[in-house]
Structure formats: C-alpha cells, structure tokens
C-alpha positions as CSV (number, residue, x, y, z in Angstrom):
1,X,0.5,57.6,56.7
2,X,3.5,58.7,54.8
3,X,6.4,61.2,56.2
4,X,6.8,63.9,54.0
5,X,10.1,65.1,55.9
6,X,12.6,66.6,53.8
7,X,14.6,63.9,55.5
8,X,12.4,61.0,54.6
9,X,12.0,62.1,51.3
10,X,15.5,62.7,50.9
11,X,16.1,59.3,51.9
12,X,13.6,57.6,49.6
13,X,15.4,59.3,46.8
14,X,18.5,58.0,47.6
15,X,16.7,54.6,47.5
16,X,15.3,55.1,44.6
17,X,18.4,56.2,43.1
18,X,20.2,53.3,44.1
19,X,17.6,50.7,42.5
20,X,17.6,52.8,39.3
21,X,21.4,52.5,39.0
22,X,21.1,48.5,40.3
23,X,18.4,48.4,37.3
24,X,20.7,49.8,34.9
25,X,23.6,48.2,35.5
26,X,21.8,44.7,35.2
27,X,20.3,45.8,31.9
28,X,23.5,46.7,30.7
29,X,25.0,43.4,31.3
30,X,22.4,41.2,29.6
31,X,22.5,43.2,26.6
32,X,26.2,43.6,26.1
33,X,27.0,42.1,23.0
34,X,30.2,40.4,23.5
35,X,28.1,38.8,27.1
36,X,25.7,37.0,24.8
37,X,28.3,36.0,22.2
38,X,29.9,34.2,25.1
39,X,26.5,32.5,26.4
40,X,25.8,31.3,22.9
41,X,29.6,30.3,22.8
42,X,29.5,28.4,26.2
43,X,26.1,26.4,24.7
44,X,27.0,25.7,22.0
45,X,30.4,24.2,23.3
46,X,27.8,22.2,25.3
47,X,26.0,21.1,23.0
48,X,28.8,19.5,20.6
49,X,30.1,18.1,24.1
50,X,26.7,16.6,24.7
51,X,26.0,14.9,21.3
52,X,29.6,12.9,21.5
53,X,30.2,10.1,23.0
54,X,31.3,11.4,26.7
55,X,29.5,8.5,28.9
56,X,28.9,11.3,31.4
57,X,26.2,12.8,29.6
58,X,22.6,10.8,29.3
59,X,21.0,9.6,26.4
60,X,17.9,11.7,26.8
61,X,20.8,14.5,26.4
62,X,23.0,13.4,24.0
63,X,19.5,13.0,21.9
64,X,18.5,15.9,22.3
65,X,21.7,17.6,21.1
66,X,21.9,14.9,17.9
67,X,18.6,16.3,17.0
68,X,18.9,20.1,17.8
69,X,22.5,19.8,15.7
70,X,21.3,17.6,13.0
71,X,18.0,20.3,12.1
72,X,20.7,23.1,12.4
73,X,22.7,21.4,9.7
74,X,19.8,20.9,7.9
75,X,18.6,24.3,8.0
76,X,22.1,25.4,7.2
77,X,22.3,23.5,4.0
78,X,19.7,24.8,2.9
79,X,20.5,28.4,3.3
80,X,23.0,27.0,1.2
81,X,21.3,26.0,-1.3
82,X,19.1,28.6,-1.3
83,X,21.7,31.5,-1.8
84,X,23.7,29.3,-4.5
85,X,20.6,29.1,-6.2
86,X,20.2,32.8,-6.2
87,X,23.6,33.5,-6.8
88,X,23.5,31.2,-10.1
89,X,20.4,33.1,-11.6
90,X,22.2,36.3,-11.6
C-alpha cells in the first residue's frame, strides 16, 4: 500500500522534482551546440591522428580512418562538382 501522508507525498515531490531537474540538466548538455562541435572536433582530430603513420595506432584502425577520410573526400569533391556545375549554368 502507498502512504498518502502530506509528508510522504511531499517527499515524493521533492524526488520527483529533483529527477526532473537531473533530467533537464543532462538534456541540456548533450544538445548544447558548441558541446557537440567539440565532440565532432575531438573525432575528427582522432581520426586524421589515426590514419597517419603514428605506430601506436593498429592497422585495423588506421584502415578504417584511410577509408572513412578517403569517402569523405570523395563525397566532398563532388559536392564540388556538383555546385560548380550549378553555379556555371546560371
């Protein structure tokens, strides 16, 4: 059974309160702007690092960053191309 006290209710407000705000807060950090600009930042930083030649980082790694960098060029070129093209017909 449940305690419908004023106190115990009063209480699970407070606790409800609290998570809300906890909540809230945590929401507001993962989608403030300028946090994510700093994640992509910090991965991409690792990713450049990754594809070079450190020998600290293992080929399966420094693969997979080659490739992930090489179709990122490649898509960018395009884009490129793309908006040059566009750009030309007008």
């Amino acid at each position: 059974m449940t305690n419908n006290t004023p106190d115990a209710i009063e209480e699970q407000l407070e606790r409800n309160r609290a998570e809300l705000a906890a909540t809230i807060d945590e929401l507001t950090y993962r989608l403030d702007p300028r946090v994510k600009a700093n994640e992509v930042l910090a991965r991409t930083k690792q990713l450049i690092h990754d594809a070079g030649t450190d020998p600290a980082t293992t080929p399966e790694d420094r693969n997979r960053a080659r490739t992930f960098l090489g179709i990122g060029a490649g898509t960018l070129a395009a884009i490129v191309a793309i908006g040059t093209a566009i750009a030309r017909r007008r």
